[in-house]
C-alpha positions as a printed Julia matrix, in Angstrom:
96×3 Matrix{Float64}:
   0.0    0.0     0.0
   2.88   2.51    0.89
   4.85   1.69   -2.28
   1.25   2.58   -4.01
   0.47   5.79   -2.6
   4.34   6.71   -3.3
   4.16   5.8    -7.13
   0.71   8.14   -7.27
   2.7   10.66   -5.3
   5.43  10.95   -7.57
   3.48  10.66  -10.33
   1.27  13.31   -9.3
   4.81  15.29   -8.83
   6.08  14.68  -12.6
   3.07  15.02  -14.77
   2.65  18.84  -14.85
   6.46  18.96  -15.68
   6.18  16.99  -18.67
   3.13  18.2   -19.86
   3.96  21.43  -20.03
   0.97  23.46  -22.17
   2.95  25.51  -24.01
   4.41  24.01  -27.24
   7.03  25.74  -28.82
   8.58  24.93  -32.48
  11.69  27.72  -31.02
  12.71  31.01  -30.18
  10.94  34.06  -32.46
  12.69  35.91  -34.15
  12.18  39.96  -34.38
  11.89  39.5   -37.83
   8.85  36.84  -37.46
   7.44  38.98  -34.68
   7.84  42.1   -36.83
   6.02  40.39  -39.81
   3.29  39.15  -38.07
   2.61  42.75  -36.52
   2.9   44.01  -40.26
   0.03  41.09  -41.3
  -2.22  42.62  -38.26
  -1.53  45.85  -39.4
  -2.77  45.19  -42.71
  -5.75  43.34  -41.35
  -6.77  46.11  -39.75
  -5.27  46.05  -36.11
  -4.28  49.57  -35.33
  -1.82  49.33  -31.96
  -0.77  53.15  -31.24
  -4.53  54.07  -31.11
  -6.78  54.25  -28.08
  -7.8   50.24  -27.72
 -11.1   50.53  -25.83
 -12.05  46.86  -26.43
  -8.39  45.46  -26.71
  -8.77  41.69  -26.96
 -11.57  41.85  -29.54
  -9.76  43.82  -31.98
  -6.97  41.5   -32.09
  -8.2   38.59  -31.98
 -10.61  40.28  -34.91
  -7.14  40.75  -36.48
  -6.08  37.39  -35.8
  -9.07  35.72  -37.31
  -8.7   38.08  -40.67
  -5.15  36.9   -41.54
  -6.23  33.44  -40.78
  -8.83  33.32  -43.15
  -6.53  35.07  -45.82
  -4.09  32.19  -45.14
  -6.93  29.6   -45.3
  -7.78  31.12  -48.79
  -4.89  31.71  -50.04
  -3.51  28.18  -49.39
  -7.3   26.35  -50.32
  -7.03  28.43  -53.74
  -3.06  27.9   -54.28
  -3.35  23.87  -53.25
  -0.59  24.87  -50.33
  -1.0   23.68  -46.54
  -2.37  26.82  -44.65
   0.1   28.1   -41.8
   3.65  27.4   -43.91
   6.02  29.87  -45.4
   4.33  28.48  -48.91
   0.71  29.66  -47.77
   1.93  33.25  -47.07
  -0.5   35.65  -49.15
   1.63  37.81  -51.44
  -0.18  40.92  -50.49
   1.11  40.0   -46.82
   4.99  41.66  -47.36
   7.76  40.21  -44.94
   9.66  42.71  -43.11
  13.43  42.63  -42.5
  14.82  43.3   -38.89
  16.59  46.42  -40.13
């Protein structure tokens, strides 16, 4: 019974570690961070101005550029969400 509760116990213990939520493919680079502000922007996400219902008008943002990717990439025969599924009128900024 006491070796048991111990295997729960630690098991309890190393779960969350491994399982962290989070799933990361690697750092971000300012040059991917930059571009997908630039996509946002172009979507219609304005960040200098006066956000009175902040998380909407992102995620509003968010939800435009996914559904130009979805097109584009349905239209073009490309999987959505790659490099190859990036809508020309979406430009790529450098870090400069």
């Amino acid at each position: 019974m006491k070796n048991l509760i111990c295997a729960i116990l630690a098991a309890v213990l190393i779960v969350p570690a491994v399982s962290f939520a989070q799933t990361s493919n690697g750092p971000v680079t300012r040059a991917q961070v930059r571009a997908e502000l630039v996509q946002l922007e172009n979507a219609g996400y304005r960040p200098a101005t006066k956000q009175i219902h902040y998380p909407d008008e992102i995620q509003a943002a968010e939800a435009r550029v996914q559904a130009a990717d979805n097109a584009y990439a349905s239209h073009n025969g490309a999987p959505a969400n790659t490099a190859a599924a990036a809508p020309a009128s979406m430009p790529v900024v450098s870090a400069n």
